[in-house]
N, C-alpha and C positions, 0 to 999 in steps of 0.2 A: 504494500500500500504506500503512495508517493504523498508525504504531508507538506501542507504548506502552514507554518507556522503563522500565530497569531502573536500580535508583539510582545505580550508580557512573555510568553513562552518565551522567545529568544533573546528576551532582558533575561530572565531565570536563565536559559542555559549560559551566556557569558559568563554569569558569576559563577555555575556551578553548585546552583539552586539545588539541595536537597529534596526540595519539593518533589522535583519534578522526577526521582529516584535512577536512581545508579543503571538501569538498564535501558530508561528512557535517555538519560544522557548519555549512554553508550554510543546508543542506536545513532544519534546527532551527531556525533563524533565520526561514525563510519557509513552509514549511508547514505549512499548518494542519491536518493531518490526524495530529498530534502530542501523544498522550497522556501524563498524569502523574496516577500515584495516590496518592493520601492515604498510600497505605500506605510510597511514597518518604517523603516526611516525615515519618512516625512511625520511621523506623529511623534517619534522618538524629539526630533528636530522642533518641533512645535510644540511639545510640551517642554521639552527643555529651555525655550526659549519663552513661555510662559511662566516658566520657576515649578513647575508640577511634578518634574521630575528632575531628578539630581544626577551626578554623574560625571565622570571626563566632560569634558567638551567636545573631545573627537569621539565620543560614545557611538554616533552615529557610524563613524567610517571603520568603528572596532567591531560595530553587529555586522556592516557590511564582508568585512576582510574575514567571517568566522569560516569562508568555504562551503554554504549554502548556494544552490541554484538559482538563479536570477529568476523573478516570474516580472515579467515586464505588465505594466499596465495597457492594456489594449480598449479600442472601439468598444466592442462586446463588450467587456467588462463592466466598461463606464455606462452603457445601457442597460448591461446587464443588473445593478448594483441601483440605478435611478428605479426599476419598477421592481425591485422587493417589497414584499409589504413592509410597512413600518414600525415594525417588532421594536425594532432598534435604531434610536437617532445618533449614534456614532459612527459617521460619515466615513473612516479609516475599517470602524469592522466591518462596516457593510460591504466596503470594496471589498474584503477578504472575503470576505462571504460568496460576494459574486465571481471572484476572482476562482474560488474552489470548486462552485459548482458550475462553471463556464468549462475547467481543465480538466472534473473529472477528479479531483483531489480530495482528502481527507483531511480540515482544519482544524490542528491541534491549537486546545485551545478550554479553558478553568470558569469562559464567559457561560455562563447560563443561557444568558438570552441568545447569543449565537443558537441554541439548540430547535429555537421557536423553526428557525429555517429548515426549508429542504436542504439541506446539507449533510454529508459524511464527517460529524465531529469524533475525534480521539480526545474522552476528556482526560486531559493531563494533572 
């Protein structure tokens, strides 16, 4: 199963979050079948720059360089992601959201309300 992480997950896996258990962060560490979207980084970016979250500065470019898959934001996505229903008004999970069930992916991911969706969640 190819996961596209949600952002608190790949803030936990950086630090080496207990949470998210020894086999789960194995798994992060060696498969490649491990996405990350742009769209992580831009909340990371935006709440840092808000004061909401704390962190390096270059926090951003440290989640980028962990050697996760790139999932580029696409057309689809961005329409895909405007006509979900409005479970949820957080503009970044919703792209994930769309983002997962546009590619066919499993969104790892502790959000509750994420579940509301037609989605493949791995709750972490």
């Amino acid at each position: 199963m190819s996961l596209l992480l949600d952002t608190h997950v790949v803030l936990w896996a950086i630090t080496g979050d207990a949470a998210l258990g020894e086999e789960f962060l194995d798994r992060l560490r060696h498969d490649p079948d491990i996405y990350l979207s742009p769209v992580s980084l831009w909340e990371i970016t935006i709440k840092q720059t808000a004061g909401k979250l704390a962190g390096p500065t270059d926090l951003a470019e440290r989640v980028r360089d962990m050697g996760f898959q790139e999932l580029p934001v696409t057309h689809v996505h961005a329409i895909t992601a405007g006509r979900l229903p409005p479970y949820h008004r957080d503009p970044f999970d919703r792209m994930l959201v769309a983002q997962a069930v546009t590619e066919g992916l499993t969104l790892a991911s502790r959000d509750a309300s994420i579940a509301q969706y037609d989605v493949d969640v791995l709750k972490v």
